[in-house]
C-alpha positions as CSV (number, residue, x, y, z in Angstrom):
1,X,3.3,-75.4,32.7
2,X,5.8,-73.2,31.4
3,X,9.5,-74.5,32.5
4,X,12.7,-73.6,33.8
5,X,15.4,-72.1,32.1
6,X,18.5,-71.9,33.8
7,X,22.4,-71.0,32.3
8,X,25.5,-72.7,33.5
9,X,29.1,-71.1,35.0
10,X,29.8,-70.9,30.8
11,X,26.7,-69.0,29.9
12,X,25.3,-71.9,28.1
13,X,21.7,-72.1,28.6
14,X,19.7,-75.4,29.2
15,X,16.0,-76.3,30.1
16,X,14.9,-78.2,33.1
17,X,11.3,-79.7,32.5
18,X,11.4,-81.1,35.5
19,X,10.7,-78.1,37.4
20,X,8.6,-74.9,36.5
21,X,9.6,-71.3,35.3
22,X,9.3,-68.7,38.4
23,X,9.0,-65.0,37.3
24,X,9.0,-61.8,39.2
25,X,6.3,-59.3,40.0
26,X,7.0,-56.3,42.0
27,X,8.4,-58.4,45.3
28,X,6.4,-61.4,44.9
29,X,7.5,-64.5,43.0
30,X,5.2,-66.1,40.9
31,X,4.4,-68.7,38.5
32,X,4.0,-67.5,34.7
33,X,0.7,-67.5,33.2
34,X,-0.4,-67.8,29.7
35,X,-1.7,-64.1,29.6
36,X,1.8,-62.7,30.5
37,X,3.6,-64.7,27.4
38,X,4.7,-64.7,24.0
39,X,7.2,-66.9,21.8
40,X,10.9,-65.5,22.0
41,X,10.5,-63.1,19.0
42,X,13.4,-62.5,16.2
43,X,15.5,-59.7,17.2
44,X,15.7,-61.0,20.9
45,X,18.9,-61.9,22.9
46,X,19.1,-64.4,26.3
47,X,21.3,-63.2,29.0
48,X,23.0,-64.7,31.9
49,X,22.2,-63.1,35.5
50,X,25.4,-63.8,37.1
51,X,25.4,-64.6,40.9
52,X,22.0,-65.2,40.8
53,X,20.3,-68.6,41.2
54,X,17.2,-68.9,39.8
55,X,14.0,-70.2,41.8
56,X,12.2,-72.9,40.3
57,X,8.8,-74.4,41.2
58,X,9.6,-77.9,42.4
59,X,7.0,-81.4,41.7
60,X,5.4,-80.4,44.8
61,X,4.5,-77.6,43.7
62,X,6.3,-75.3,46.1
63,X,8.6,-72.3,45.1
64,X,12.3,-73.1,46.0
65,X,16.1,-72.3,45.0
66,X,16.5,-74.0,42.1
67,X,19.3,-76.9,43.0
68,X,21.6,-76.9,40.5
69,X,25.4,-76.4,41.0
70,X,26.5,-73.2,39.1
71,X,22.9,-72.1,37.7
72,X,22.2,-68.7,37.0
73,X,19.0,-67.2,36.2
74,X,18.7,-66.6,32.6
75,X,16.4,-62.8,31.1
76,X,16.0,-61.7,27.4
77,X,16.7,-58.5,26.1
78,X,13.6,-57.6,23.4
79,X,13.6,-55.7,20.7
80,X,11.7,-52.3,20.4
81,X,8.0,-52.9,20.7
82,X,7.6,-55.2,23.5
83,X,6.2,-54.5,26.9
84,X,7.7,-56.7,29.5
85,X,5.0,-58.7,31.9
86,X,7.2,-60.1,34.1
87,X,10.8,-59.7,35.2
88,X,13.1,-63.1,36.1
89,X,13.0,-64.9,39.2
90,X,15.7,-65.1,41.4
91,X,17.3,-65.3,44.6
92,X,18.3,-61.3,45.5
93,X,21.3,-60.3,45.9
94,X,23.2,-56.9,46.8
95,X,25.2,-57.3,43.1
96,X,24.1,-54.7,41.1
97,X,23.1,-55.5,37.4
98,X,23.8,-52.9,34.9
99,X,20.8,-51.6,33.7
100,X,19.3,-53.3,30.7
101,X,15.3,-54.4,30.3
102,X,15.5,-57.6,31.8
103,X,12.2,-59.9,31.1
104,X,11.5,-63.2,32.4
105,X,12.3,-66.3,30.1
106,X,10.9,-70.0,30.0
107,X,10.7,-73.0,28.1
108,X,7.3,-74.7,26.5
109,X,6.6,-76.5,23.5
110,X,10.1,-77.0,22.3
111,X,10.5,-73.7,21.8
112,X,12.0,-70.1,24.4
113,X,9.2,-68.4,25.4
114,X,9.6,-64.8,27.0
115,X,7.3,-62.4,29.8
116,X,6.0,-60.0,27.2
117,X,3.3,-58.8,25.0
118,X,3.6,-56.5,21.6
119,X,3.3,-52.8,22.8
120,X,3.5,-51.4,18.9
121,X,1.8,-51.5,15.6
122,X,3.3,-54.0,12.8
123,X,4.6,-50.9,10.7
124,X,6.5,-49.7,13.9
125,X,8.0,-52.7,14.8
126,X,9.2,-52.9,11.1
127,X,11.2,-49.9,11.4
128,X,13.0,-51.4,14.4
129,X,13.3,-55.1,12.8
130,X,16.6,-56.2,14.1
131,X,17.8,-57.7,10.3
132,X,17.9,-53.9,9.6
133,X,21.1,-53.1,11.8
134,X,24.2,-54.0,12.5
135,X,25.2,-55.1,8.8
136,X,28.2,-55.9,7.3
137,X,28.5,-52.7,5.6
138,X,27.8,-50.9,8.5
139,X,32.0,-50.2,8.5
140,X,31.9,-49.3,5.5
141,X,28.8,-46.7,6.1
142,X,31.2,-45.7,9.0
143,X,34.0,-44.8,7.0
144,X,31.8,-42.4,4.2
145,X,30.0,-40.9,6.8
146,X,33.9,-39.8,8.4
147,X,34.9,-38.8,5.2
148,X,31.3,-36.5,4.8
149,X,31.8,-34.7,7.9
150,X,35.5,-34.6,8.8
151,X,35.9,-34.2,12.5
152,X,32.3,-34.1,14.1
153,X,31.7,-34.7,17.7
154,X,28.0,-35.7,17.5
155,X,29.0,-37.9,14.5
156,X,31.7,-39.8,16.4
157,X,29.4,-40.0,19.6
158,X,26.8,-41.8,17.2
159,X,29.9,-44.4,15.8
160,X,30.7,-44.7,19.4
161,X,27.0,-45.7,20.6
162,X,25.9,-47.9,17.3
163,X,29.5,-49.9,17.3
164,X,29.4,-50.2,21.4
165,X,26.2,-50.4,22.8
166,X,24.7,-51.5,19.2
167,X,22.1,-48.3,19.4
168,X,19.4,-48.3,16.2
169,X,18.8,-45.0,16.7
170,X,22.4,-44.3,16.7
171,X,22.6,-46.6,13.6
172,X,20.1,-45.0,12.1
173,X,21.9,-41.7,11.7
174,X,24.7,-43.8,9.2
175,X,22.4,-45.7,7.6
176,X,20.2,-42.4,7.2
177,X,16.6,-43.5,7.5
178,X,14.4,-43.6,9.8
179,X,14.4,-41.6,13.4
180,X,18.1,-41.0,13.8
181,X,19.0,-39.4,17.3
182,X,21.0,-36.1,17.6
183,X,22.0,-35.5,21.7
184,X,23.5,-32.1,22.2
185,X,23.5,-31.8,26.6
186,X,26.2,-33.3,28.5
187,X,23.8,-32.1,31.7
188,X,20.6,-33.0,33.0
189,X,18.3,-31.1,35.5
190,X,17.1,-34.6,37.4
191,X,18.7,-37.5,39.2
192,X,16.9,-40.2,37.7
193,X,16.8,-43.4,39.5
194,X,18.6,-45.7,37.2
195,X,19.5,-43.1,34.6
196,X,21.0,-45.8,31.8
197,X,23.7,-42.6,30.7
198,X,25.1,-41.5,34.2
199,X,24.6,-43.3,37.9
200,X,26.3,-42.3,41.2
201,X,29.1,-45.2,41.8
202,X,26.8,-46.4,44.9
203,X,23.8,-46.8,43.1
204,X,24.1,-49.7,40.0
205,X,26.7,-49.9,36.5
206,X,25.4,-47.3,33.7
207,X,25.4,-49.5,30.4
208,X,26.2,-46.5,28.4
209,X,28.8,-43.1,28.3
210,X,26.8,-39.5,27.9
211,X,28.5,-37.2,25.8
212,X,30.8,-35.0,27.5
213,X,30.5,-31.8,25.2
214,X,28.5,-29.5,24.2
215,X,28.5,-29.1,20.3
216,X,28.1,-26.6,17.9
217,X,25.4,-25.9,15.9
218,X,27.1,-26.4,12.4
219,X,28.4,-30.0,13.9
220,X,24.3,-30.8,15.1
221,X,22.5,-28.8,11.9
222,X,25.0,-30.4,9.1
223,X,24.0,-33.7,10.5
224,X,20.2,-33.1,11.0
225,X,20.3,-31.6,7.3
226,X,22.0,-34.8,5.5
227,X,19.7,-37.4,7.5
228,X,16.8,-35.5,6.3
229,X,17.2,-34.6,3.0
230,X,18.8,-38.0,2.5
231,X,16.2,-41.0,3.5
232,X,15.8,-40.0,7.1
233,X,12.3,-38.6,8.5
234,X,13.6,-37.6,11.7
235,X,15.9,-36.4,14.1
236,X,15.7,-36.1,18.2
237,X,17.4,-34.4,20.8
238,X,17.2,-35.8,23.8
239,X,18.7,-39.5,23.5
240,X,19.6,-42.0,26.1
241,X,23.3,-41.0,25.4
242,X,22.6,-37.7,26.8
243,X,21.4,-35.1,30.1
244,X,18.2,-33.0,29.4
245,X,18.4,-31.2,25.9
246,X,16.0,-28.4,27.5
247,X,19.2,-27.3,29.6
248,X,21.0,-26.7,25.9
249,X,17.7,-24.8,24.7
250,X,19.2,-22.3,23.3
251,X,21.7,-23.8,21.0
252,X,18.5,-26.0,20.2
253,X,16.8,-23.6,18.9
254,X,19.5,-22.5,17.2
255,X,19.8,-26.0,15.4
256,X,16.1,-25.8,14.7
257,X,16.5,-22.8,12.8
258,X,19.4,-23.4,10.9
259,X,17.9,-26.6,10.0
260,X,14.7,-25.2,8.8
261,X,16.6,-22.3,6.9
262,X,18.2,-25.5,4.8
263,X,15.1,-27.6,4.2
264,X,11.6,-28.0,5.7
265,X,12.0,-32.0,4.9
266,X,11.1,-34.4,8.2
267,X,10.8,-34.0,12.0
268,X,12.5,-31.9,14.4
269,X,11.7,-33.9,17.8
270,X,13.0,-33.3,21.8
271,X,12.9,-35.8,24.5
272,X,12.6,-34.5,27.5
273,X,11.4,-33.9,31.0
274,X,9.6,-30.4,30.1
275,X,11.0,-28.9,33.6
276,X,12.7,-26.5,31.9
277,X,9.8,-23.9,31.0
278,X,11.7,-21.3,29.5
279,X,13.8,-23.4,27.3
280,X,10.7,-25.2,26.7
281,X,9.1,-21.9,25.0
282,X,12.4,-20.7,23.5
283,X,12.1,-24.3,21.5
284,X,8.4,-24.2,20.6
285,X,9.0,-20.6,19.4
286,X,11.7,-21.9,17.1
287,X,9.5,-24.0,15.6
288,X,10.6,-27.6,16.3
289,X,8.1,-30.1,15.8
290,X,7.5,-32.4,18.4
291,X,8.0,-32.9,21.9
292,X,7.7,-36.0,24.1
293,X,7.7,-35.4,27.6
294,X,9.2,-38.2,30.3
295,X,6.6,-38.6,33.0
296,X,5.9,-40.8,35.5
297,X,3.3,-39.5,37.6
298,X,1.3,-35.7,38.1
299,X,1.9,-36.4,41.6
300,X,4.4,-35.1,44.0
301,X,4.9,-38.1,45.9
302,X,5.2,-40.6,43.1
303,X,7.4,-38.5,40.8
304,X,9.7,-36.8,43.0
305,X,11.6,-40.0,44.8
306,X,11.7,-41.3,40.5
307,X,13.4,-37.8,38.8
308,X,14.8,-36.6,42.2
């Protein structure tokens, strides 16, 4: 049996072995099997759910509240290269939670055990191996990269994201290696349900700020130029901290170009929700190379109530 795990009014967390972890699937709650688990692995943070009690599987066997005074339902935030199984179990309230990937925890063999399995390659995950950001130098990598480019927008939205929200992609663009993200569109041509850069007031706390500008392509190309050229093998449109880059397609374009005029080093990549045709063409014509396209369903009725 895998056990509870439960955190206390000061966010200290504890283990209860004498009742059972509950996880949730969907709208049923359910007991955690071996198939759906994994050790906690490095890189991983625990969370408080605030306001929400866990449920707990009692000697009886039966699903109930879990007793305790002042216990919250503990999640843990994973790394890159995990694919939750199961989300934590709780008793629902209207709250809203901002919107993080939440995955069910327990406790078994001495050890934090967590509602996931490895959804990545070994090389991949090395690339996003927590011990690789967030150093102490990454002030100082701050301060250079200030001093490099003077007063870029895109460079202070990426010091904004990697100092505030911790982003690796973000970070990547200081430390220059790796997939470094580059957003350019303060807009987006879909509503999606739980968009993690800009929610209606009603609906649930965004956990991050989109940019609010549109930049030029000198501030975008310089950037995209240095990361590649300098250790970095690629650079994206179309981050988390930005709308839908196909609705800027023509200043992308224009970054491709310039950008390919300087060096033909790395990957040109967009993120996006391809429902901008023209500005998909105007993109492919200027030669970027790679596009991966957000999609939930081919059906109507499945993607519509999603993207909205």
């Amino acid at each position: 049996m895998y056990y509870l795990v439960y955190a206390d009014e000061h966010g200290q967390v504890f283990e209860d072995t004498d009742y059972g972890a509950v996880m949730r699937t969907g709208g049923m709650l359910v007991e955690p099997e071996s198939a759906d688990m994994i050790p906690l692995p490095h890189g991983a943070s625990l969370v408080g759910l605030p306001l929400r009690a866990p449920a707990a599987v009692d000697l009886r066997g039966r699903i109930v509240p879990y007793p305790r005074e002042g216990a919250q339902a503990v999640a843990a935030l994973l790394p890159q290269g995990y694919l939750r199984t199961l989300l934590p179990g709780y008793r629902p309230t209207h709250d809203p939670l901002p919107l993080f990937g939440y995955a069910g925890v327990a406790w078994f063999d001495n050890k934090f055990w967590v509602a996931a399995l490895p959804a990545a390659t070994s090389d991949d995950l090395q690339r996003w191996e927590p011990g690789l950001f967030n150093t102490p130098d990454l002030s100082d990598l701050i301060a250079a990269r200030r001093q490099e480019f003077g007063q870029n927008r895109i460079l202070e939205q990426l010091i904004h994201c990697a100092r505030s929200y911790g982003c690796f992609t973000a970070q990547n663009m200081l430390y220059r290696r790796f997939e470094a993200g580059l957003p350019i569109s303060p807009r987006c041509n879909a509503n999606c349900v739980g968009c993690i850069s800009l929610q209606a007031s009603e609906c649930c706390p965004a956990p991050q700020a989109r940019i609010n500008f549109v930049p030029t392509v000198a501030e975008a190309a310089s950037l995209a130029v240095k990361h590649l050229t300098g250790g970095g093998d690629t650079v994206s449109f179309g981050q988390g901290c930005e709308g839908d880059p196909l609705l800027e397609s023509a200043l992308a374009a224009s970054i491709v170009r310039a950008v390919r005029e300087q060096t033909k080093c790395g990957r040109i990549n967009m993120n996006t929700n391809a429902g901008d045709f023209d500005g998909l063409r105007e993109v492919v014509d200027a030669g970027i190379d790679s596009l991966r396209v957000s999609l939930n369903s081919p059906r109507p009725e499945v993607y519509n109530p999603y993207y909205r």
